[in-house]
C-alpha positions in Angstrom: 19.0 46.0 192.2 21.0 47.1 195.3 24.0 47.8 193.5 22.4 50.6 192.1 22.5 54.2 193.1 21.9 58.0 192.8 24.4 60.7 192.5 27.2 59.3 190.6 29.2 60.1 187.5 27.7 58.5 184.0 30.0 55.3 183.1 30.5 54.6 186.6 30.5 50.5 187.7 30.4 50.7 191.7 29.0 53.2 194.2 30.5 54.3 197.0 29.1 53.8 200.6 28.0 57.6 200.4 25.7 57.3 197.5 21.9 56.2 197.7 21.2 52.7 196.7 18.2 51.5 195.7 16.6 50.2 198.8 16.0 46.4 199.8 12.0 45.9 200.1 12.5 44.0 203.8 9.2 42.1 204.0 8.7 41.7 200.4 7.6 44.3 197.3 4.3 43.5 196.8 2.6 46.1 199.0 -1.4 45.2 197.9 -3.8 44.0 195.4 -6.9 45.8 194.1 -8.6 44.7 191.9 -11.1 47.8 189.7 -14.8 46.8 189.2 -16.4 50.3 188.8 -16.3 50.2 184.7 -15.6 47.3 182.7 -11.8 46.8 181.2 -11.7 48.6 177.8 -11.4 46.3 174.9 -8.1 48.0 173.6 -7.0 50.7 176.3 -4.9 53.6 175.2 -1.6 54.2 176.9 -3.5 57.8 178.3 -6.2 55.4 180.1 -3.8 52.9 181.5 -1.5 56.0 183.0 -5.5 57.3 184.3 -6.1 53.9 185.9 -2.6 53.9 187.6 -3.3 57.7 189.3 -6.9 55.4 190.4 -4.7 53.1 192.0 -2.9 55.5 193.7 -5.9 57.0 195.0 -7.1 53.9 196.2 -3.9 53.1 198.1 -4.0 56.3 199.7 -0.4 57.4 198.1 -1.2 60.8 197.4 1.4 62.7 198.3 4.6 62.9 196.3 6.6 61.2 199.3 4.6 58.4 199.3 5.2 57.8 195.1 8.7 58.1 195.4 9.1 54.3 196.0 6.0 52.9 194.6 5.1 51.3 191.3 1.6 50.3 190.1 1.3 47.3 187.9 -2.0 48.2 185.8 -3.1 44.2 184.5 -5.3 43.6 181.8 -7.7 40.7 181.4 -7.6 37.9 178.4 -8.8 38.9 175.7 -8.3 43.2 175.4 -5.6 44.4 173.8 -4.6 47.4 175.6 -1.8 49.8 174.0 -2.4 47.3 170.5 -1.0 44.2 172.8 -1.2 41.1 170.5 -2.7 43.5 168.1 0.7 44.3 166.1 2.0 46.5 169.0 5.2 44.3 169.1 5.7 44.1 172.9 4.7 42.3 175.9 4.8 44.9 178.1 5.9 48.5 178.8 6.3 51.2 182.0 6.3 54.6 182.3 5.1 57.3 184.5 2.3 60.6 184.4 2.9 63.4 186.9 0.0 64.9 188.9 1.1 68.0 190.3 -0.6 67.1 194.5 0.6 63.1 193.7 3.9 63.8 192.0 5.4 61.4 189.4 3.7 58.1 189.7 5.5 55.2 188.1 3.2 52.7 186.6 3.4 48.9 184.0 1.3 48.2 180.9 1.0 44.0 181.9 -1.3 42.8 179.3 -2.7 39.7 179.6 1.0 37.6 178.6 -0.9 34.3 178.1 -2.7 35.5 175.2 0.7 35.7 173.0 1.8 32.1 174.4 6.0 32.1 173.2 6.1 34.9 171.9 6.0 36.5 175.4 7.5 33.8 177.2 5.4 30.8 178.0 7.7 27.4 178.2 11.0 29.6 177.9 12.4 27.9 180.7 10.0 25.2 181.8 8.5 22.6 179.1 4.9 21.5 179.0 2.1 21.9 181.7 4.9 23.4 184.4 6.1 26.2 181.9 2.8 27.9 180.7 3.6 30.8 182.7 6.5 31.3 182.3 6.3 34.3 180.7 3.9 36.3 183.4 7.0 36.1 186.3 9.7 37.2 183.4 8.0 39.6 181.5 6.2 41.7 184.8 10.2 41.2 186.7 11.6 42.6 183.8 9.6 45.7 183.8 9.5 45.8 187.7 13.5 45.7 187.9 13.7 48.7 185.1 11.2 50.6 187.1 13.3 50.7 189.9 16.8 51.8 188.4 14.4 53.8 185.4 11.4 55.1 187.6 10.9 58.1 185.2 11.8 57.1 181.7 14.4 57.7 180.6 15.8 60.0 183.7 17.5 56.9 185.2 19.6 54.0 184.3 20.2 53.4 180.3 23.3 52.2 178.4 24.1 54.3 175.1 21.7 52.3 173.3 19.1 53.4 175.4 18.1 49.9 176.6 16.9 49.7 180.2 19.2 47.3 182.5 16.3 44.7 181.9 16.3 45.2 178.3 20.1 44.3 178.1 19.7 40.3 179.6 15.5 39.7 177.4 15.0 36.4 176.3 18.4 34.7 176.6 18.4 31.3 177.3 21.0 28.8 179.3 24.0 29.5 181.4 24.4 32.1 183.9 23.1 34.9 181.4 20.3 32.9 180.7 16.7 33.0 182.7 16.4 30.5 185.1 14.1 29.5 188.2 14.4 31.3 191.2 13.3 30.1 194.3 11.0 32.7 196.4 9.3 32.3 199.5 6.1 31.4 197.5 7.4 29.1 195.1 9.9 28.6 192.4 9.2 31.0 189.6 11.4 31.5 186.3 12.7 34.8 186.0 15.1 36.7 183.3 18.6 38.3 184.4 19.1 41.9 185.0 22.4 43.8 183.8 25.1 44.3 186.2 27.0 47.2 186.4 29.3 45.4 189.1 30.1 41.9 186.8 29.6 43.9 183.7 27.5 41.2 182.4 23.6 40.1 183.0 23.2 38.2 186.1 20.3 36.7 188.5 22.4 37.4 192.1 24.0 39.8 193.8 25.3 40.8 197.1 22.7 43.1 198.6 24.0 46.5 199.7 23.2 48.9 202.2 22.0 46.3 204.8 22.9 45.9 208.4 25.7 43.4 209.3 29.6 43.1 209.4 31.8 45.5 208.1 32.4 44.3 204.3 32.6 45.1 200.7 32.8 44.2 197.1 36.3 44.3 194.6 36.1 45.0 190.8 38.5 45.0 188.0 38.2 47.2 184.9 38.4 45.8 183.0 38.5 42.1 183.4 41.0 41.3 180.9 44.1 42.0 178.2 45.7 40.5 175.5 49.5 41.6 175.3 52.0 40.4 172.7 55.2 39.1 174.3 57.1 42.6 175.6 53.6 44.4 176.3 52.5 45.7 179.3 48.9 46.1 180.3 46.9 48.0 182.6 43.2 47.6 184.6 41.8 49.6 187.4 40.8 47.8 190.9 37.9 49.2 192.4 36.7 48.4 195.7 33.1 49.8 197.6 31.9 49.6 200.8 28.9 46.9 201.2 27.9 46.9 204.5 28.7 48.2 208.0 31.7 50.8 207.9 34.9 51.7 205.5 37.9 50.1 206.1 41.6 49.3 205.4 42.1 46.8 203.1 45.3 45.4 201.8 45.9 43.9 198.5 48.2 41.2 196.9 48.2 39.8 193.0 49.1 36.0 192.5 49.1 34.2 189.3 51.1 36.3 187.2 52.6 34.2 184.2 56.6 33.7 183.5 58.7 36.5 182.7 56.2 39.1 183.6 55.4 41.7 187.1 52.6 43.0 188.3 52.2 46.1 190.6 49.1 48.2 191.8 49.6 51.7 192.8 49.4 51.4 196.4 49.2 47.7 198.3 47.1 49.4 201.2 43.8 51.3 200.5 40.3 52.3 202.1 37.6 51.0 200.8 35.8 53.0 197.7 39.2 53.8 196.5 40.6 52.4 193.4 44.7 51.7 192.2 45.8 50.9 189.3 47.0 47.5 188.3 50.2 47.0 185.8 51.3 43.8 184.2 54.3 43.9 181.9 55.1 41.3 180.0 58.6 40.1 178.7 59.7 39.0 175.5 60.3 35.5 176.9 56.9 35.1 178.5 54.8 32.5 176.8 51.7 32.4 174.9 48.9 31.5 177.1 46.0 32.5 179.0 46.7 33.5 182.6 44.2 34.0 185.3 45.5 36.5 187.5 44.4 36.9 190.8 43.6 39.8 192.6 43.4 39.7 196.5 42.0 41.9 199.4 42.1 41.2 202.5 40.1 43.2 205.4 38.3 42.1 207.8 37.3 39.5 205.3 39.1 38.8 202.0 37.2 38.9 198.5 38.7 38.2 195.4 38.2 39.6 191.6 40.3 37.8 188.6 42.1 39.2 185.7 42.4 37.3 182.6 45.7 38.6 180.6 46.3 36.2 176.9 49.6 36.4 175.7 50.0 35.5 172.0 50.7 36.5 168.6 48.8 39.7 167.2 45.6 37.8 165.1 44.3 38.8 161.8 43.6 42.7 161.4 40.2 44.3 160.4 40.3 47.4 158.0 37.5 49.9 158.6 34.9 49.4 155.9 36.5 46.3 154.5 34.6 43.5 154.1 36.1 39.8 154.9 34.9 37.2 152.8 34.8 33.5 152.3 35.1 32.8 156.1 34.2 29.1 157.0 35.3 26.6 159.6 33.8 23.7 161.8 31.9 23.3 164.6 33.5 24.4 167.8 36.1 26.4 165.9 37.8 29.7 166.8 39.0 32.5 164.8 40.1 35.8 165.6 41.1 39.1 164.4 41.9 42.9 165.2 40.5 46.5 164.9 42.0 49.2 165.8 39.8 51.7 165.9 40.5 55.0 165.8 39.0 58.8 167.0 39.4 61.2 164.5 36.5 63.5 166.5 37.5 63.0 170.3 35.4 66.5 170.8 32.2 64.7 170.3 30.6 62.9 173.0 28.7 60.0 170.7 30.8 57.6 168.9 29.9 53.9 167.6 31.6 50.9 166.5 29.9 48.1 164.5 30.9 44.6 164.3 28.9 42.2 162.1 29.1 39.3 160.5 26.6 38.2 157.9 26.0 35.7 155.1 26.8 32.1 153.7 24.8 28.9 155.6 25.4 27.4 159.1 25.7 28.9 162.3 28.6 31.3 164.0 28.2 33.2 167.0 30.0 37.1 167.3 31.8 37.5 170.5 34.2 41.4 170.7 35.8 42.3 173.6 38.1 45.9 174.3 42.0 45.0 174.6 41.6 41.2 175.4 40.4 38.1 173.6 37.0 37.2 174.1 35.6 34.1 175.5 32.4 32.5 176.3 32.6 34.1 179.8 34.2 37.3 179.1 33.1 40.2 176.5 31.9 43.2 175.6 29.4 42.0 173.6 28.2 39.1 172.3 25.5 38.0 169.7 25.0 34.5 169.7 21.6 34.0 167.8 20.5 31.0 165.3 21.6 31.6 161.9 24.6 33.9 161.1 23.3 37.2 161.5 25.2 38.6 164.6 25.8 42.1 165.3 27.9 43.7 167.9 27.8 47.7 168.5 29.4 49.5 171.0 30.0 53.3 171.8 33.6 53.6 172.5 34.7 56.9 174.0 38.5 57.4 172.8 40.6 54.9 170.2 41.1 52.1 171.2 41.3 48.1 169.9 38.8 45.7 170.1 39.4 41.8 169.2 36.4 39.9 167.7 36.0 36.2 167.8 33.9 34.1 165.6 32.8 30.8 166.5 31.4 28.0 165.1 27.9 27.0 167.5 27.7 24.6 164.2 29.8 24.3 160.7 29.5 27.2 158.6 30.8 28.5 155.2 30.4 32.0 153.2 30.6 34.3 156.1 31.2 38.1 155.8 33.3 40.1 158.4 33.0 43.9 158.8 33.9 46.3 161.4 33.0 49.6 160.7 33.6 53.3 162.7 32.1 56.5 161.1 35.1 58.8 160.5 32.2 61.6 160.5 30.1 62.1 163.8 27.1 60.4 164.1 24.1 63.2 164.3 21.3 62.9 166.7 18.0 64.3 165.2 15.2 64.7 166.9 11.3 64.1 165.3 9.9 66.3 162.4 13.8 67.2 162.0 14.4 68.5 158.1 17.7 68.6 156.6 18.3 70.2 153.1 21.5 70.5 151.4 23.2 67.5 152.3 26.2 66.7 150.1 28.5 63.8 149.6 30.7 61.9 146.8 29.9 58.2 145.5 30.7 55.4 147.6 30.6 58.1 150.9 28.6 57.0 154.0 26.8 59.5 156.4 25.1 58.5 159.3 22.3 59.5 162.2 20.9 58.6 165.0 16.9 59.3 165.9 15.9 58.2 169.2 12.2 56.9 169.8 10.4 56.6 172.6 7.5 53.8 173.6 3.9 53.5 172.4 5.2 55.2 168.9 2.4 54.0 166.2 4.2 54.5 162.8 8.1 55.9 162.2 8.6 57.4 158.3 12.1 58.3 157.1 12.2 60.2 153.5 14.8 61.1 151.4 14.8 63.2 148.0 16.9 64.9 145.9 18.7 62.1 144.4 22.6 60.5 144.8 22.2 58.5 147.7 20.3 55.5 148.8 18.4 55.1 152.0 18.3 52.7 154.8 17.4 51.9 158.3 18.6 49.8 161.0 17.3 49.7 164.8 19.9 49.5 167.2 23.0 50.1 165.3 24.5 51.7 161.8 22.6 50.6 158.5 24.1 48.7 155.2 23.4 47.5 152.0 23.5 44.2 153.3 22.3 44.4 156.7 19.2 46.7 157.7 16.0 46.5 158.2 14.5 48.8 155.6 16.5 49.2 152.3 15.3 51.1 148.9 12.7 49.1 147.2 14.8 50.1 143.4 18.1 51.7 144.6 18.8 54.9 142.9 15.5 56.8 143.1 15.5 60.0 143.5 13.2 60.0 146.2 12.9 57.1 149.0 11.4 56.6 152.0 11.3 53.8 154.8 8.5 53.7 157.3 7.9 50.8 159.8 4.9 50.2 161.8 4.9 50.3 165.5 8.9 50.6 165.6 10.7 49.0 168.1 11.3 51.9 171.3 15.2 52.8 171.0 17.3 54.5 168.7 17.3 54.0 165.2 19.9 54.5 162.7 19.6 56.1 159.1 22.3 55.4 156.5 23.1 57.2 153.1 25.0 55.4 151.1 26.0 57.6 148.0 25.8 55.7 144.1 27.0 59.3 142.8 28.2 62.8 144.2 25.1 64.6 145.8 24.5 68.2 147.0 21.3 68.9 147.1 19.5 65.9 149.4 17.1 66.6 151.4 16.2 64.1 154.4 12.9 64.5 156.8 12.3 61.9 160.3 8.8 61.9 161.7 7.0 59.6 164.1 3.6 60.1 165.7 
């Protein structure tokens, strides 16, 4: 959680040594236990009583000054048995934070922890450990994932989110195996499983880091940005090499690039920097240099050297991907690779919110989704990847200028009739906000228009309507709607009037789709949650 800090631009991977990280809890984070007997715990507290039982806590800990909130977090736990917030009572989480303000004890940051046990898997138990030893699995992953977002989100959402809106804990839930996946951790007290946070440094979900900010040798950390390219023969590419102060003071660092393949150079704006600066790094390729994958190595050297690596492909362009075009028919064999191309472009570089979606659908078997920005994904390296049983895998991604992304599909088991399709608006995306009503909306058959609603937590019920006739209505969490993919569609398509309302809707933002059967002018569309 070091790694993160105050201060600095949205977007941006590594601090510099001026910023203010989060702090390292020297002596451990848990600061006391108490333990409320006045009234008995209510059989299904609202969220407004759990917030009133954190400001008791606060109280009771003497923290009662905003000062003494400004690093503190109360974790409100509920016995077996209640249900508090609708826990195990179709709420659809397994825990939550947030924060009240009291104008003499500031903003105090406080968890919903319900009683995990009570929902068994579905909140975690024997998700890394089987039998007896794995029970509780769940109470050390779900309670670290909300205390990790409390700390880089203390006041949702006025602190760390991606354009998705998930939380840096949200990112890295409930994967399983390799470094991505949740694992045990050894602690003073024990060994304890515990899920991966997102890091902005690795640019992937990890369960280490370097910790920053405390006392020792001068030292610091190297990034490239981003980690790899894909260049046919005759290409050049380009990535920037940060580097940020970890400990003790700034220094002079020089830097050296090894590993560059045949018939190629590299060269980086300036060979001799100060730590928290960044260069540039250019590889240009020839039109004799062969088709490979080349792990290039960049090297500074200080007072200590650290390392970062660059992973450039040289091949053939693969298949291309048409906006809005479906691929068909795809099939292949377990273990099997196959690639292709989209170009995306920016016909609106004026607006700040753009998306890209990537998913593949359909057919029987399994395939895994892997897209990656200007290199070939791998198992290691992406920018996303959905690798879920089944072939349902989605990838979206908020690009901010055109650019090209390469998407891999690969077989985790044989599969056959699988659908491609990579789609980009080429009409801004609108935000709306709740009780929104828009009249007049026009379009011709086959047109798509799409929006955006954010919701927050703890919403009950979300209804989208539409009337007025010539389009059709759907709704998709996380990313643009389809006929084929959503997860509310028109009960008859071509009503006049739809609607699509889901119960206890997942916190986030959720996308609404209008897919047009003829030319409309006169739609009307209304959002409301409560």
């Amino acid at each position: 959680m070091t790694q993160y800090c105050e201060g600095v631009p949205a977007g941006a991977t590594l601090c510099p040594s001026t910023a203010s990280h989060v702090g390292y809890p020297n002596g451990g984070a848990l600061a006391g236990i108490w333990r409320d007997t006045a009234t008995a715990a209510p059989t299904s507290a609202t969220s407004s009583q759990i917030a009133n039982e954190a400001i008791r806590a606060a109280a009771q800990f003497g923290n009662v000054a905003p000062e003494s909130n400004r690093n503190a977090q109360y974790v409100i736990a509920s016995p077996t048995g209640t249900y508090p917030d609708g826990f195990n009572a179709g709420g659809g989480f397994c825990a939550w934070h947030d924060s009240v303000y009291v104008p003499a004890y500031g903003d105090i940051a406080f968890t919903n922890l319900p009683y995990v046990l009570d929902m068994g898997k579905s909140c975690g138990a024997n998700f890394v450990n089987a039998g007896t030893a794995g029970l509780l699995d769940g109470v050390t992953m779900v309670e670290g994932h909300e205390y990790a977002e409390t700390i880089t989100d203390q006041i949702p959402a006025g602190g760390w989110t991606d354009d998705l809106g998930l939380e840096n804990a949200d990112k890295c839930a409930w994967i399983s195996g390799g470094l991505a996946g949740a694992q045990n951790v050894a602690f003073a007290t024990g060994v304890f499983p515990m899920q991966t946070t997102w890091s902005n440094e690795d640019q992937a979900c990890r369960i280490v880091h370097p910790i920053f900010g405390v006392p020792g040798p001068d030292d610091f950390a190297i990034l490239v940005t981003p980690r790899g390219g894909f260049a046919i023969p005759g290409d050049a590419v380009s990535a920037v090499v940060e580097t940020a102060t970890v400990s003790g003071n700034p220094q002079a660092i020089d830097l050296s690039v090894s590993g560059v393949p045949p018939d190629a150079t590299a060269s980086v704006g300036s060979s001799s920097i100060v730590t928290d600066d960044s260069v540039t790094l250019l590889l240009t390729t020839s039109s004799t240099t062969p088709y490979g994958t080349y792990p290039i190595t960049i090297t500074a050297t200080g007072s200590v050297s650290h390392t970062a690596t660059y992973t450039l492909t040289v091949g053939p362009l693969p298949s291309v991907l048409d906006n809005g075009v479906t691929v068909e028919g795809i099939a292949d064999e377990a273990g099997s690779e196959q690639f292709w191309v989209f170009d995306q472009p920016d016909p609106y570089p004026n607006v700040d919110f753009k998306i890209v979606d990537f998913t593949i659908a359909g057919g029987v078997g399994d395939a895994d989704l892997f897209v990656r920005q200007d290199a070939l994904p791998t198992d290691d390296d992406y920018d996303c990847a959905s690798r879920g049983p089944g072939n349902l895998e989605t990838c979206v991604l908020f690009p901010r200028a055109a650019t090209r992304w390469y998407v891999r599909v690969h077989g985790a088991a044989a599969f056959s009739g699988l659908t491609l399709k990579a789609t980009y608006p080429m009409i801004p995306v609108q935000t709306l906000n709740n009780g929104r009503r828009l009249s007049g909306l026009r379009g011709t058959a086959g047109s798509q228009q799409f929006f955006r609603l954010p919701v927050p937590q703890n919403v009950k019920k979300l209804k989208v309507t539409i009337s007025g006739g010539g389009a059709d209505l759907y709704l998709r969490r996380r990313t643009l709607p389809s006929p084929l993919v959503n997860d509310c569609a028109p009960i008859v398509p071509g009503q006049r009037s739809q609607h699509c309302t889901i119960q206890y809707p997942w916190a986030g933002h959720w996308y609404i789709g209008l897919y047009g059967w003829t030319d409309f002018d006169t739609l009307r569309l209304r959002v409301r949650y409560r």
